[in-house]
Structure formats: C-alpha cells, structure tokens
VOPAGU-2260 file (C-alpha; in pm, 1 decimal, decimal comma):
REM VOPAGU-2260
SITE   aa  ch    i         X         Y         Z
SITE  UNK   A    0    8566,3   16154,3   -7073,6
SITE  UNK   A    1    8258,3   16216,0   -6884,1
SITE  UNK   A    2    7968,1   16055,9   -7058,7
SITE  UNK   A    3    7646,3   16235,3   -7077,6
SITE  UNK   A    4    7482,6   16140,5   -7395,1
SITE  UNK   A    5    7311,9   15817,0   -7318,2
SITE  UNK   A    6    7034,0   15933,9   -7542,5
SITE  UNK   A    7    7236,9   15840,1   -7815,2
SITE  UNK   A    8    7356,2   15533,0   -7680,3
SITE  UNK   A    9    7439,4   15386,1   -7372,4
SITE  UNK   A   10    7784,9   15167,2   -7255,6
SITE  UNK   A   11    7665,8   14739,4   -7273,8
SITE  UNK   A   12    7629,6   14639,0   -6874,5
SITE  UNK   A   13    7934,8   14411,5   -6820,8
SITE  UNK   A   14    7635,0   14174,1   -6720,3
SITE  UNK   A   15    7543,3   14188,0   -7077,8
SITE  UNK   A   16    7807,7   14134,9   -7193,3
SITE  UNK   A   17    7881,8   13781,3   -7031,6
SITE  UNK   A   18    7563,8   13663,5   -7048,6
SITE  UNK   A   19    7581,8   13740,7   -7469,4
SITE  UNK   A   20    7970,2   13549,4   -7451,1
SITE  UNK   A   21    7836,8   13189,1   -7457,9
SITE  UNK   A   22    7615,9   13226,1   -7789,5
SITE  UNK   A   23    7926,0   13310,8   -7981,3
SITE  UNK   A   24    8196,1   13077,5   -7844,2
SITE  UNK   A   25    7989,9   12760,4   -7678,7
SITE  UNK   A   26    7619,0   12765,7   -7777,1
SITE  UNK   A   27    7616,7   12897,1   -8145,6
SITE  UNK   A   28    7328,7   12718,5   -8296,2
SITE  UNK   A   29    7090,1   12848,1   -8511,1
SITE  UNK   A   30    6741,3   12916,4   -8357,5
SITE  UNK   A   31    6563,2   12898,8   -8654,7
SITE  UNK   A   32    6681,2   12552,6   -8732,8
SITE  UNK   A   33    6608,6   12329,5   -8496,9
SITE  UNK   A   34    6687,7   11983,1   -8558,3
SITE  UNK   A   35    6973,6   11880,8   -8292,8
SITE  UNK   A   36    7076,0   12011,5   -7946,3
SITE  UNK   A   37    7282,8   12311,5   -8017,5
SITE  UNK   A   38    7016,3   12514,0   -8251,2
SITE  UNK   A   39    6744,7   12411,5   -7964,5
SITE  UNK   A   40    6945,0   12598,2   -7699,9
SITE  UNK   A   41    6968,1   12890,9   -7926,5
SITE  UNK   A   42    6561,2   12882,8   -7969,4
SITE  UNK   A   43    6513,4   12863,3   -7627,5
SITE  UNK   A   44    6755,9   13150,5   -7561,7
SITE  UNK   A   45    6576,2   13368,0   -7785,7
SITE  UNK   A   46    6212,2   13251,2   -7660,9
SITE  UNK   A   47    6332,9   13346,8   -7321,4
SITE  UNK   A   48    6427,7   13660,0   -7397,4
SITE  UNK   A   49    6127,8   13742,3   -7571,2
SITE  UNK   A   50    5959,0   13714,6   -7275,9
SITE  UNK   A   51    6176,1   13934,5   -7083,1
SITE  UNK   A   52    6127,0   14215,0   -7330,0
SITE  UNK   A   53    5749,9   14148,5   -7310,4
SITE  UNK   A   54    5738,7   14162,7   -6917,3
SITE  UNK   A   55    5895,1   14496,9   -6981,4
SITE  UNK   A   56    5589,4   14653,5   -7159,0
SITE  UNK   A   57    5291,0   14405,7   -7002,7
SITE  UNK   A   58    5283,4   14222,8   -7346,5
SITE  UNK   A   59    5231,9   13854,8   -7453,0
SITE  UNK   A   60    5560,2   13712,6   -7565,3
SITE  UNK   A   61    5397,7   13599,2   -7910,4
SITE  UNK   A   62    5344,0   13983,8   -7955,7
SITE  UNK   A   63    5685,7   14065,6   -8003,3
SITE  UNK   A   64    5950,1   14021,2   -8225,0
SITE  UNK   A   65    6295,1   14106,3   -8290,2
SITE  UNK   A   66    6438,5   14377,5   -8536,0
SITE  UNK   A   67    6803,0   14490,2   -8635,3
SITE  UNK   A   68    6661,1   14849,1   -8420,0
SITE  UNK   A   69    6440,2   15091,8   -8359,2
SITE  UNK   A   70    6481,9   15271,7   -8700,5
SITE  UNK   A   71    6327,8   14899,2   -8884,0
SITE  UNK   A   72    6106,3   14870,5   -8581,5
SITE  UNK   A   73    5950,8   15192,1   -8696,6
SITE  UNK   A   74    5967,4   15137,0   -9040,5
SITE  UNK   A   75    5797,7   14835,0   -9022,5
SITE  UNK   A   76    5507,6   14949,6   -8762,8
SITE  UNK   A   77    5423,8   15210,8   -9008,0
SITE  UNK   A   78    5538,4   15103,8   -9407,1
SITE  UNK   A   79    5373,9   14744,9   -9275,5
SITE  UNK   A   80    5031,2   14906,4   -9187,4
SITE  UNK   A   81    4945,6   14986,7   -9635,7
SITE  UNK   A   82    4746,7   14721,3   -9679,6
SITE  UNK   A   83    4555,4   14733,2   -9348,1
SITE  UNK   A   84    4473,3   15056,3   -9339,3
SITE  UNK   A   85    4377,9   15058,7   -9744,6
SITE  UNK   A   86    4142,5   14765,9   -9687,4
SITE  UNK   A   87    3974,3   15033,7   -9400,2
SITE  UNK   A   88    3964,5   15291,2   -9615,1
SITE  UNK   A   89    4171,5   15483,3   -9426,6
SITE  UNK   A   90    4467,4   15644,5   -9561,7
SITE  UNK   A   91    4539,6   15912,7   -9333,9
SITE  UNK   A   92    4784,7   15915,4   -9075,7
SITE  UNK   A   93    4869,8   16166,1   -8805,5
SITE  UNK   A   94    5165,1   16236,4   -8644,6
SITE  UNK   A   95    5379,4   16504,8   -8530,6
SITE  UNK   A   96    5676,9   16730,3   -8652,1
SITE  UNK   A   97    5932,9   16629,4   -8389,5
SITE  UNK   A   98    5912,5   16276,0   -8419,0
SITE  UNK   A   99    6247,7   16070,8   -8455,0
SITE  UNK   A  100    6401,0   16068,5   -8814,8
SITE  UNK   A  101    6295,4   15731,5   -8833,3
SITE  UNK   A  102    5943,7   15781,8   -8804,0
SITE  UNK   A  103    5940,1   16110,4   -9018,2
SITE  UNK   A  104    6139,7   15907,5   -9318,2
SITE  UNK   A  105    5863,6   15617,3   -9300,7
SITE  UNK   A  106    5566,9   15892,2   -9329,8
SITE  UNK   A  107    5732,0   16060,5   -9642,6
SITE  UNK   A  108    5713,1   15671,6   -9778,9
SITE  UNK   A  109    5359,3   15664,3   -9678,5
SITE  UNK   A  110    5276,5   15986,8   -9884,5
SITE  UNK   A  111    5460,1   15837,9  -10232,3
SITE  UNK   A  112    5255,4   15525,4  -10183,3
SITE  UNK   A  113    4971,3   15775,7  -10178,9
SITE  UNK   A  114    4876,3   15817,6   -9783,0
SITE  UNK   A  115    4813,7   16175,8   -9640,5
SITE  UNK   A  116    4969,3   16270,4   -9351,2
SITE  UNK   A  117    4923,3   16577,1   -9096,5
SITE  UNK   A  118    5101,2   16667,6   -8834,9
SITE  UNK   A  119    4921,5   16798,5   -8486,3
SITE  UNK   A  120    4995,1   17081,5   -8333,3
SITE  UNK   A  121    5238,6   17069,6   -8060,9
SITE  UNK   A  122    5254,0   17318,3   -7743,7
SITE  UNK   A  123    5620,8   17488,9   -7692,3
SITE  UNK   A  124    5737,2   17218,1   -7421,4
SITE  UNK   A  125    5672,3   16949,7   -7695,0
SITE  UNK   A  126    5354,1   16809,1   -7586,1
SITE  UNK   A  127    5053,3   16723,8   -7820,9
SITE  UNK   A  128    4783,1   16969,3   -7806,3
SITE  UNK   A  129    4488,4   16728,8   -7731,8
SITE  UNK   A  130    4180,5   16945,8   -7877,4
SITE  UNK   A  131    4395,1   16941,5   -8227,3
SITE  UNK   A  132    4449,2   16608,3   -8245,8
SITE  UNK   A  133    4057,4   16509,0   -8158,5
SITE  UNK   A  134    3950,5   16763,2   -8426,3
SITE  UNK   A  135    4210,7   16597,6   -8690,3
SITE  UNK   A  136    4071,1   16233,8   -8611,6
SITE  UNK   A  137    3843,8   16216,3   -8895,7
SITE  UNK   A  138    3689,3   15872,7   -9024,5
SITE  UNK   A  139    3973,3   15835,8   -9279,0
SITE  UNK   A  140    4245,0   15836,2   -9002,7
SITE  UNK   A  141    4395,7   15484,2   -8951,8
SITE  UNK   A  142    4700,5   15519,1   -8790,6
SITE  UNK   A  143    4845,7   15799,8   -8521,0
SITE  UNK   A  144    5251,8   15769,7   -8443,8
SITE  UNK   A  145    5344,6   15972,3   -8138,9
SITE  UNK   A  146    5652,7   15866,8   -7942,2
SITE  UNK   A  147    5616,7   15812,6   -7554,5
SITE  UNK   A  148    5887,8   16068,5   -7485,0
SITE  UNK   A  149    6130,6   16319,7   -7705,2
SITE  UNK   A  150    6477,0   16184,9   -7847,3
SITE  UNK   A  151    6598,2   16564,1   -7779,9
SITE  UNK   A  152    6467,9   16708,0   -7534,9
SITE  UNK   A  153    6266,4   16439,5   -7295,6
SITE  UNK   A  154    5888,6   16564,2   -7316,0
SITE  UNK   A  155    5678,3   16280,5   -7214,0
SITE  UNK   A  156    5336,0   16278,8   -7400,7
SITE  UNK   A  157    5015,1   16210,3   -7237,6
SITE  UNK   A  158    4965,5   15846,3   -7384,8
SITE  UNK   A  159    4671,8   15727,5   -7183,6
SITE  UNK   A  160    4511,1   16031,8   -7307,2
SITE  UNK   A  161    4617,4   16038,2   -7687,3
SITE  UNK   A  162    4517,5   15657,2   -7709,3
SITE  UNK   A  163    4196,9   15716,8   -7564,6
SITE  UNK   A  164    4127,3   15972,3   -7877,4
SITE  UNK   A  165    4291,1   15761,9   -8127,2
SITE  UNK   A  166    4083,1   15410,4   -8037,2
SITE  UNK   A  167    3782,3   15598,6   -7961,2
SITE  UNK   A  168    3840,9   15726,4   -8349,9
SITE  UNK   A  169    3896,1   15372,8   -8494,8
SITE  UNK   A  170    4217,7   15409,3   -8611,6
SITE  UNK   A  171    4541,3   15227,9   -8433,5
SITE  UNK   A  172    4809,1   15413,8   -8233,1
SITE  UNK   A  173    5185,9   15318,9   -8268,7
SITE  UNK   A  174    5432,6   15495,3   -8026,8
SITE  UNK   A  175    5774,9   15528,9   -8024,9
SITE  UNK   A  176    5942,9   15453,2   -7695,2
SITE  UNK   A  177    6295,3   15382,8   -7717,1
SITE  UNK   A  178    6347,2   15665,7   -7479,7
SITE  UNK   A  179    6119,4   15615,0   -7244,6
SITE  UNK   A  180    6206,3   15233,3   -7181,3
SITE  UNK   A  181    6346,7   15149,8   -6847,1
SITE  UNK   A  182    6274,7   15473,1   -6694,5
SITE  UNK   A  183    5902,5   15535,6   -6707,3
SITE  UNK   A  184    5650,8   15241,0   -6648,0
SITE  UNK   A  185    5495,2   15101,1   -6954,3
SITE  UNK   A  186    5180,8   14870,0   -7006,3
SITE  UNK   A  187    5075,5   14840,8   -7374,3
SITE  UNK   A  188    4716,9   14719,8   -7244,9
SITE  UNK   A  189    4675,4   15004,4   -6998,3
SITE  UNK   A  190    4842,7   15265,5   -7187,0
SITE  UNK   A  191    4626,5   15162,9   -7491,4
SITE  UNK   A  192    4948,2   15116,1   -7766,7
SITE  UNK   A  193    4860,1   14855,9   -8066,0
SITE  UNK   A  194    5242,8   14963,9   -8204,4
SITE  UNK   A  195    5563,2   15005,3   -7968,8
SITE  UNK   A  196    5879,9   15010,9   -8050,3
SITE  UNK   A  197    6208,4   14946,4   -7857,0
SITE  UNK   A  198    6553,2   14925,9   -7875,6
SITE  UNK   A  199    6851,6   14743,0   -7683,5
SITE  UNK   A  200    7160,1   14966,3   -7682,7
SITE  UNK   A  201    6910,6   15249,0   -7508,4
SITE  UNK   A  202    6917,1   15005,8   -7210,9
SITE  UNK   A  203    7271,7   14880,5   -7197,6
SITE  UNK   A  204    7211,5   14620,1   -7411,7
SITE  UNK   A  205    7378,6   14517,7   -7764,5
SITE  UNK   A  206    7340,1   14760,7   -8093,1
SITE  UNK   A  207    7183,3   14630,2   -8365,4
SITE  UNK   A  208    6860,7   14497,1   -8190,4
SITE  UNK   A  209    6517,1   14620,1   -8140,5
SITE  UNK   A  210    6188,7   14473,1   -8122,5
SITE  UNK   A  211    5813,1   14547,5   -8200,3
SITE  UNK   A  212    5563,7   14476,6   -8002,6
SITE  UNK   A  213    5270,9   14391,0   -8228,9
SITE  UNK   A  214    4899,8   14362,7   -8045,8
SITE  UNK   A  215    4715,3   14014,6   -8089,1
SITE  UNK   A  216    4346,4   14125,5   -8028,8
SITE  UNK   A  217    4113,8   14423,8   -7945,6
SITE  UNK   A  218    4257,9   14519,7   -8224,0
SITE  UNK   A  219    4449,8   14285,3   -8376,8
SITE  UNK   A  220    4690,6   14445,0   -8578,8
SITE  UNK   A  221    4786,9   14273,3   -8954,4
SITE  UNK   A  222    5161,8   14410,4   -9054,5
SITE  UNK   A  223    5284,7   14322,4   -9425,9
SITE  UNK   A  224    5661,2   14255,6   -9353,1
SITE  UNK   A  225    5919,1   14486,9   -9526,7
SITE  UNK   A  226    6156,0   14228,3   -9694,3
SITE  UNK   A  227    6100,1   13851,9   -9751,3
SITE  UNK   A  228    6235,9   13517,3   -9780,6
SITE  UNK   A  229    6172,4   13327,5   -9445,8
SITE  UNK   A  230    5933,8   13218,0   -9165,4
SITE  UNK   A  231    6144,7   13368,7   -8862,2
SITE  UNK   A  232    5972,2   13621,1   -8647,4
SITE  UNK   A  233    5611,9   13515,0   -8782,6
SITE  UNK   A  234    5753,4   13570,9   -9133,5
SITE  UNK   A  235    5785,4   13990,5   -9049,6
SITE  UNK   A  236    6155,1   13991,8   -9014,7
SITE  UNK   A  237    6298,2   13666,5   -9198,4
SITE  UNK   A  238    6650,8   13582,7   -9177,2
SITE  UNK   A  239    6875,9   13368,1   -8913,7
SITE  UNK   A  240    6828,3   13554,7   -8550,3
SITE  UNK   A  241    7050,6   13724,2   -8395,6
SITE  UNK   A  242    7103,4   13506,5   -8132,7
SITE  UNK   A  243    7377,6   13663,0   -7862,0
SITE  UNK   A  244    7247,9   14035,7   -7968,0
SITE  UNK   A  245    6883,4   13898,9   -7801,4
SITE  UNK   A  246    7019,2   13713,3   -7588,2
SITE  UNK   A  247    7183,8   14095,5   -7457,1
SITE  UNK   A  248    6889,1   14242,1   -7498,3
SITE  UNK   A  249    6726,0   14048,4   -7251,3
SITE  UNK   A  250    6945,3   14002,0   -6975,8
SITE  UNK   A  251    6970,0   14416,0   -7065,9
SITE  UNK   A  252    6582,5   14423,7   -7020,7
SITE  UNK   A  253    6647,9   14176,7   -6680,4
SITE  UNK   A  254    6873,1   14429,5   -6485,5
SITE  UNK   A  255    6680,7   14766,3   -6593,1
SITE  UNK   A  256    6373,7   14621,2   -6428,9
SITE  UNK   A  257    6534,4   14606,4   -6138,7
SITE  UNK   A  258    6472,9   14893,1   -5866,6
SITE  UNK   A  259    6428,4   15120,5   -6202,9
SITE  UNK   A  260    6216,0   15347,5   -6002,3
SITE  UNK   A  261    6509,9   15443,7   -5722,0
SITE  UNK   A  262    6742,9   15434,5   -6063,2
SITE  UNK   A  263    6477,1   15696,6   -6252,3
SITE  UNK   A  264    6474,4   15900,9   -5900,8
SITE  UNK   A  265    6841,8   15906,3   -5858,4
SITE  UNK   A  266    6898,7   15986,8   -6255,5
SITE  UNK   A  267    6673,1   16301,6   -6172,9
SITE  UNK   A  268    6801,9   16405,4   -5922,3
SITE  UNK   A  269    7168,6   16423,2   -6071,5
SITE  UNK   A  270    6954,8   16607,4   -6395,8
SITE  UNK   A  271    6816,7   16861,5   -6101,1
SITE  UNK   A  272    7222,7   16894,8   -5922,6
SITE  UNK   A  273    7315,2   16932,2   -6340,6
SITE  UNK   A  274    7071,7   17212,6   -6398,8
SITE  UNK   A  275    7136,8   17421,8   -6048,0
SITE  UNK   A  276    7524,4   17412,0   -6117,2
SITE  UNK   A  277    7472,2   17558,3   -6475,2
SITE  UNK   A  278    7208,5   17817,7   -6409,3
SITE  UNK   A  279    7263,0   18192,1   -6287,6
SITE  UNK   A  280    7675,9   18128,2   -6464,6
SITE  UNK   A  281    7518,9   18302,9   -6832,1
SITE  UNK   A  282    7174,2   18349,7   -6982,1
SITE  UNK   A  283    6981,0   17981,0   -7121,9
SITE  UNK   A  284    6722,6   17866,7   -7228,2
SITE  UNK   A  285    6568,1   17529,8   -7072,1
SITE  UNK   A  286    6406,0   17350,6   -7361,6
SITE  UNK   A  287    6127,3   17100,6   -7330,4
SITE  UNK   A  288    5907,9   17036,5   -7039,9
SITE  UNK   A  289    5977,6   17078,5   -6683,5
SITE  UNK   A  290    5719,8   16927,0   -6517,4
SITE  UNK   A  291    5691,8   16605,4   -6763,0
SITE  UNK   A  292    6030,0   16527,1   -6864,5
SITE  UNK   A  293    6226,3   16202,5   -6863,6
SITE  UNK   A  294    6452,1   16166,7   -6559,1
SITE  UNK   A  295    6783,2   16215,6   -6753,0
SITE  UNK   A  296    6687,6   16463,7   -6986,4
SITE  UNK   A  297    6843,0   16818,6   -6940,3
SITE  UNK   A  298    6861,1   16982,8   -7282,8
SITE  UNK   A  299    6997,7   17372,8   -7259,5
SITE  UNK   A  300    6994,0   17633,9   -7520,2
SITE  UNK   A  301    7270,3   17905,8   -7415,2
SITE  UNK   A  302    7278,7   18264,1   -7545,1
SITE  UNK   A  303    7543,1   18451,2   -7688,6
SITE  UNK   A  304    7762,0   18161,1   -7820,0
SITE  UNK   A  305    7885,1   18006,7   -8140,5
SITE  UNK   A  306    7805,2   17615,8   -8115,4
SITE  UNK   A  307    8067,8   17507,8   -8335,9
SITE  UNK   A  308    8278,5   17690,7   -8104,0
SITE  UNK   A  309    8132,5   17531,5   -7787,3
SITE  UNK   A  310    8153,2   17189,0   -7916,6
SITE  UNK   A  311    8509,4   17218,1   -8064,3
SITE  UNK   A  312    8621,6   17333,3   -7721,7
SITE  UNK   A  313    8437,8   17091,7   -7474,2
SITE  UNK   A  314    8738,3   16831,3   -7457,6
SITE  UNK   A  315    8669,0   16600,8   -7164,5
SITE  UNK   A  316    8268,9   16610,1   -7142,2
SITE  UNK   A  317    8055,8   16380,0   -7440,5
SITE  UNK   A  318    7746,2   16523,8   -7481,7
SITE  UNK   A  319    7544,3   16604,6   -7802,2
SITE  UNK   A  320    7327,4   16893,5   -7964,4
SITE  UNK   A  321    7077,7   16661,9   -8144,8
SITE  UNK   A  322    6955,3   16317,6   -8258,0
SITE  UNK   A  323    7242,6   16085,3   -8391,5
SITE  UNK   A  324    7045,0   15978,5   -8662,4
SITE  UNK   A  325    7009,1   16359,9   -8753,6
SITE  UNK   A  326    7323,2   16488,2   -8658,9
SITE  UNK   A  327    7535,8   16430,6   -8966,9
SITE  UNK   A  328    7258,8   16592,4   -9192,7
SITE  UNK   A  329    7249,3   16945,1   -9021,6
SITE  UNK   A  330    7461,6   17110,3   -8694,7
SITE  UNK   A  331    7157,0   17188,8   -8538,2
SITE  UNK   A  332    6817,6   17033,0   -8372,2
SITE  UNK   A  333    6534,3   16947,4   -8588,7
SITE  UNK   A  334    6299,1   16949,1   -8264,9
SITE  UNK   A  335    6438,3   17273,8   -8157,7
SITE  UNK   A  336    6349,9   17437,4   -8513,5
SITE  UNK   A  337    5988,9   17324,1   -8515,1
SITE  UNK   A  338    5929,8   17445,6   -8189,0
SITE  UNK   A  339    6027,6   17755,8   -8292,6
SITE  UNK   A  340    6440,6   17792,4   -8136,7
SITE  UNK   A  341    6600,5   18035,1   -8340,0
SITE  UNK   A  342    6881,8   17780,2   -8590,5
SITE  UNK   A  343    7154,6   18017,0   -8455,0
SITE  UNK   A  344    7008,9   17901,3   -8086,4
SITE  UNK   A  345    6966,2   17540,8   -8159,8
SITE  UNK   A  346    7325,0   17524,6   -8261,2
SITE  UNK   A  347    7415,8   17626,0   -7885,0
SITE  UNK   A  348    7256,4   17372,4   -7779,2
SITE  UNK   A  349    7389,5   17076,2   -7499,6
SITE  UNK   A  350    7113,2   16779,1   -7506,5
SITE  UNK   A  351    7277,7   16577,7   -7134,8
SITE  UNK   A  352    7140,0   16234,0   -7102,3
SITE  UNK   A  353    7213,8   16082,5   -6819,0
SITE  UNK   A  354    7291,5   15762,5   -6739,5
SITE  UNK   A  355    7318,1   15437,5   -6508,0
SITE  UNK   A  356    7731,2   15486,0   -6427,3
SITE  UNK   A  357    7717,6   15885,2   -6390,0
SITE  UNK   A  358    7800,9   16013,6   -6049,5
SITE  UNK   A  359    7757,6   16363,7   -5840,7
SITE  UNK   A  360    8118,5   16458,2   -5921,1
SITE  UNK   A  361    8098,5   16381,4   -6259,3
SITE  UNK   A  362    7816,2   16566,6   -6331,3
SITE  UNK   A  363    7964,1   16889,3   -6136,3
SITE  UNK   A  364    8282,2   16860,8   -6292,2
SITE  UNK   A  365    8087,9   16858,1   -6616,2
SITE  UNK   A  366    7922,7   17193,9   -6542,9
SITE  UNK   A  367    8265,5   17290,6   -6418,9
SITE  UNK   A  368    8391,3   17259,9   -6810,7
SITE  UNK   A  369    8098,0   17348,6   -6968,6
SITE  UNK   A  370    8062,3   17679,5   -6757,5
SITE  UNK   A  371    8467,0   17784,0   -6838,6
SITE  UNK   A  372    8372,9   17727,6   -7214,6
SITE  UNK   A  373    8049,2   17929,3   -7259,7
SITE  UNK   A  374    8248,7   18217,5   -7029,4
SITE  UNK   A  375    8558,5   18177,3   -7291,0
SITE  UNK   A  376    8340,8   18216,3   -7593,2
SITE  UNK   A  377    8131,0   18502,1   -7432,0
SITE  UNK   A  378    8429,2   18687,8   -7358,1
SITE  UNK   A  379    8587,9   18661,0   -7718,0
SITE  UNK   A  380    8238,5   18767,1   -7844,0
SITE  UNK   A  381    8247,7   19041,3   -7640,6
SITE  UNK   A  382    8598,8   19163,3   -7757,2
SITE  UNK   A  383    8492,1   19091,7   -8144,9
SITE  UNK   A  384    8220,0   19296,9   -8124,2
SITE  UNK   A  385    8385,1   19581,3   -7910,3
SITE  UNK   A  386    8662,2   19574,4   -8205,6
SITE  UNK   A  387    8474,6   19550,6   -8494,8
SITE  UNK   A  388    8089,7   19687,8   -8404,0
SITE  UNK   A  389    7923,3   19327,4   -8497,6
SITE  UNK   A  390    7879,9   18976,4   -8389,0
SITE  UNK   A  391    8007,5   18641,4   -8499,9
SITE  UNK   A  392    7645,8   18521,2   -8454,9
C-alpha cells in the first residue's frame, strides 16, 4: 500500500519506537510515585519530555500536561473552562462549523450546561471571516475555539489575527492544532493562544497521547479537570502516567523539530507533483485554500463519480474522504457540507495527507491508480446512462 492519509494517523518513527522500549521492559516505574530509583527515572522521563513538547510551541514546561489525545485535550480546554467563564459572566462561546468532532461534541456539552454558542462565518476556502467574528465578540464572549489548520482539507487560519480580536475582547482563545504541529511554526506567546492542543500519533509518535498546553499568566487560565481522584498532571488529568507513550511523544516531538522547514518544503512540493499528475485527466474540484494550506494537504472533489465506487476500487493506495473520528457516522465530509459541497460531491472526495516516508514515485504511482479508477467509473456512468437515460448519481 501507498500511504497517503497521515491526517488520520501517521506510522511511529522506528526512533520512537526504541526510545519508548526501555519504559516497558527495563525502567517501568511509576512517575507518580516516587519513593525509590526506578519510579524517579520514570518522573524524570516524563519531566523531560514535557519540555520537549513545550519547546515545540514556545511554552513553559509547567504549562503543559499530558492527555490520553487530542479528543480529551479538547474536551478538557473547553468542558474545563464552566466555572471560569461563569464567574466572568460570560457564557458565550464562539467557534466555527468545521471544527474537529471533538471540539463540536464539547460545545453541544457547553449548550446543556446552559452556554450559548455561535458559529462565525467562514469564507469558501475555510478561513474565518474576520469582520464576523469582531462583530460577534460581544462582552458576554469568554471563550473562542478555532483550530490552527483544517483536519480535512488543510486551511490554515489567520491566528495572530483572530487572537488579536479575541484578547482585545476579553475573552480567551483555545486552538486546535494537531494538524498543524510539526509543519508550521508555532509560538503560543507570539501567536497569542491561552488553549492548544496536540497530539502524538500526528507526529510519529505513540496513540493514545496528547497534551494541553495551559497558559500560566497574562491570562492565566483556571481549568476544572474532567474526572477526579489524583494529584498527577496538577490534579487535571489524575491517574498513573503513561510513561513509554510520553516518553514517544517526546523523542516524536525531538526528530520533527529537526530541519521541519526543508521537511514542510519537500512535503509540498510532493502535494504540488500530486496535484499536476491528477489535474487535466477528468473534471475536480480543489477544496480548501490554495494559497494557505498545510504542506501535505491535497483534498480533491471529482465529478461524475460514485464514491463508494471509487473507494471500493482503489486497492493499493490508503487515503481517506473525511475525519476518522467522523467517518464511521456518515460516508461523506462534514467540512465539505458546511462549506457548501454538494453530499453527492463530498462523497467523491480523496483527502491525501502526506507524509515523512512518501516518495516522488509513490505519489505518481498513486495518481497512476487513482486516475485508471475515476476513468473506469466515468466510463460505466457513461454506458448506464446511454442505456437507461439516467445517472447512478
């Protein structure tokens, strides 16, 4: 198989991998006991990668800690704000409608516990339209959840300028950017995020661990923790660490830092040799933004075809039509639908993420397949509707 959907996950870096090996066969103490030798390894494992993941955003180690993933990451960042924002007075929150599942689940929570929540208005290549969101930023708006860049199809917002809007408000600003880590540069303090969230097995790290970054000051940000029981992880996320899965995650953080800007270039330019070997073969649609778009993001919506079809037949390529955490609900992109894709569209639809291990032959002998498929299916629609006056669509 030829891998294209690292936006759903991405293979662990053998690196990773043997760096994680020790904390399960030779140092397997408990971080959050420390009393002898073996659990103080663990701790200092942990407290070193905890600094790694905070070099990665320009954070203070103590503002971080460690989650089972991005979907509690969010949860927390957002469910953990209640009492905060009720002691404000400010129980409205703003976000918008193509925001991970994640995100959109924790918001519907928000509204039974009595919050109100609107959505800004969003320009057709995904990005927020910046006069709507200044004229929503009323007095009674505490907290704004935008992600850095789209799970689907790789529009980068402005952040530097949404912050801006949000602080200048009073309200805090949490941002999603799973996605964007390790590919675009992020500073929490320059970028102006109080909320981030991240996740390991984006990065070639470990499933099952994520962190929030949590600011200390100017503002200081006060979470209520979703479960309890335990001082670990300043009593947010009790229970025994995770020890090797962090231990992943940093070494994961470690090697993406390294030369990521020739490794964003070269992942765009195998996105731009993707894109000229597809187009002119049948009529698409390129979805998202061109101009601001995450270096391995090429998300196509082709006319004409069935997607079940398309997927059923692609046999040696991996590649996705939507978010994973989404994908088992409906056939089709919830981004694409908001921003207006016909459903019939967003089913014939090939989200490619690129990744760290893909090469110039495998990506054109992925637009080889991909181009014999949609040319098989156009062909048979072709013939259906020359026999029978209709279309399968």
């Amino acid at each position: 198989m030829i891998y294209l959907d690292h936006h759903s996950t991405t293979p662990v870096d053998l690196a990773v991998f043997e760096a994680m090996k020790p904390y399960f066969l030779e140092k397997y103490g408990n971080a959050s006991h420390g009393v002898h030798r073996m659990n103080w390894e663990a701790e200092a494992a942990v407290e070193n990668a905890r600094s790694q993941v905070a070099q990665l955003i320009g954070a203070h180690e103590k503002e971080i800690i460690f989650t089972s993933g991005a979907t509690e990451s969010n949860q927390l960042a957002i469910l953990g704000m209640a009492t905060q924002l009720e002691s404000l007075q400010r129980r409205k929150i703003l976000s918008i409608e193509i925001e991970h599942s994640s995100v959109l689940g924790a918001l519907e929570q928000m509204k039974d516990k009595g919050f109100v929540i609107e959505f800004i208005t969003i320009q057709k290549d995904g990005r927020v339209d910046l006069a709507d969101l200044k004229a929503r930023l009323t007095s009674d708006v505490g907290l704004v959840s935008i992600a850095y860049a789209n799970h689907e199809i790789g529009t980068i917002q402005e952040i530097k300028a949404i912050s801006r809007l949000v602080h200048e408000a009073g309200a805090y600003f949490h941002c999603d950017a799973v996605q964007a880590a390790g590919k675009l540069k992020i500073d929490v303090n320059a970028d102006g995020i109080d909320l981030l969230t991240l996740s390991a097995h984006k990065i070639y790290g470990p499933k099952g661990i994520g962190a929030l970054y949590i600011r200390r000051k100017n503002p200081r940000v006060e979470l209520e923790p979703l479960f309890w029981g335990g001082t670990q992880e300043r009593g947010l996320r009790p229970g025994t660490p995770n020890v090797p899965a962090i231990v992943g995650f940093g070494k994961a953080v470690e090697l993406v830092t390294k030369n990521f800007e020739q490794e964003s270039k070269r992942m765009a330019e195998l996105r731009d040799l993707l894109w000229n070997e597809l187009k002119g073969h049948f009529e698409m649609i390129r979805n998202g933004s061109l101009e601001h778009a995450l270096p391995n993001n090429l998300n196509v919506s082709i006319k004409g075809i069935d997607g079940a079809a398309l997927y059923g037949r692609l046999k040696n390529v991996a590649v996705s039509n939507a978010s994973a955490c989404v994908s088992g609900v409906q056939d089709y992109s919830q981004v694409l639908t908001v921003l207006g894709v016909e459903p019939e569209l967003a089913k014939a639809t090939l989200r490619f993420g690129i990744g760290r291990y893909n090469t110039a032959d495998e990506i054109k002998a992925a637009a080889s397949e991909v181009i014999a498929v949609v040319k098989e299916l156009l062909k048979i629609e072709r013939e259906f509707a020359a026999q029978t006056g209709e279309s399968n669509l």
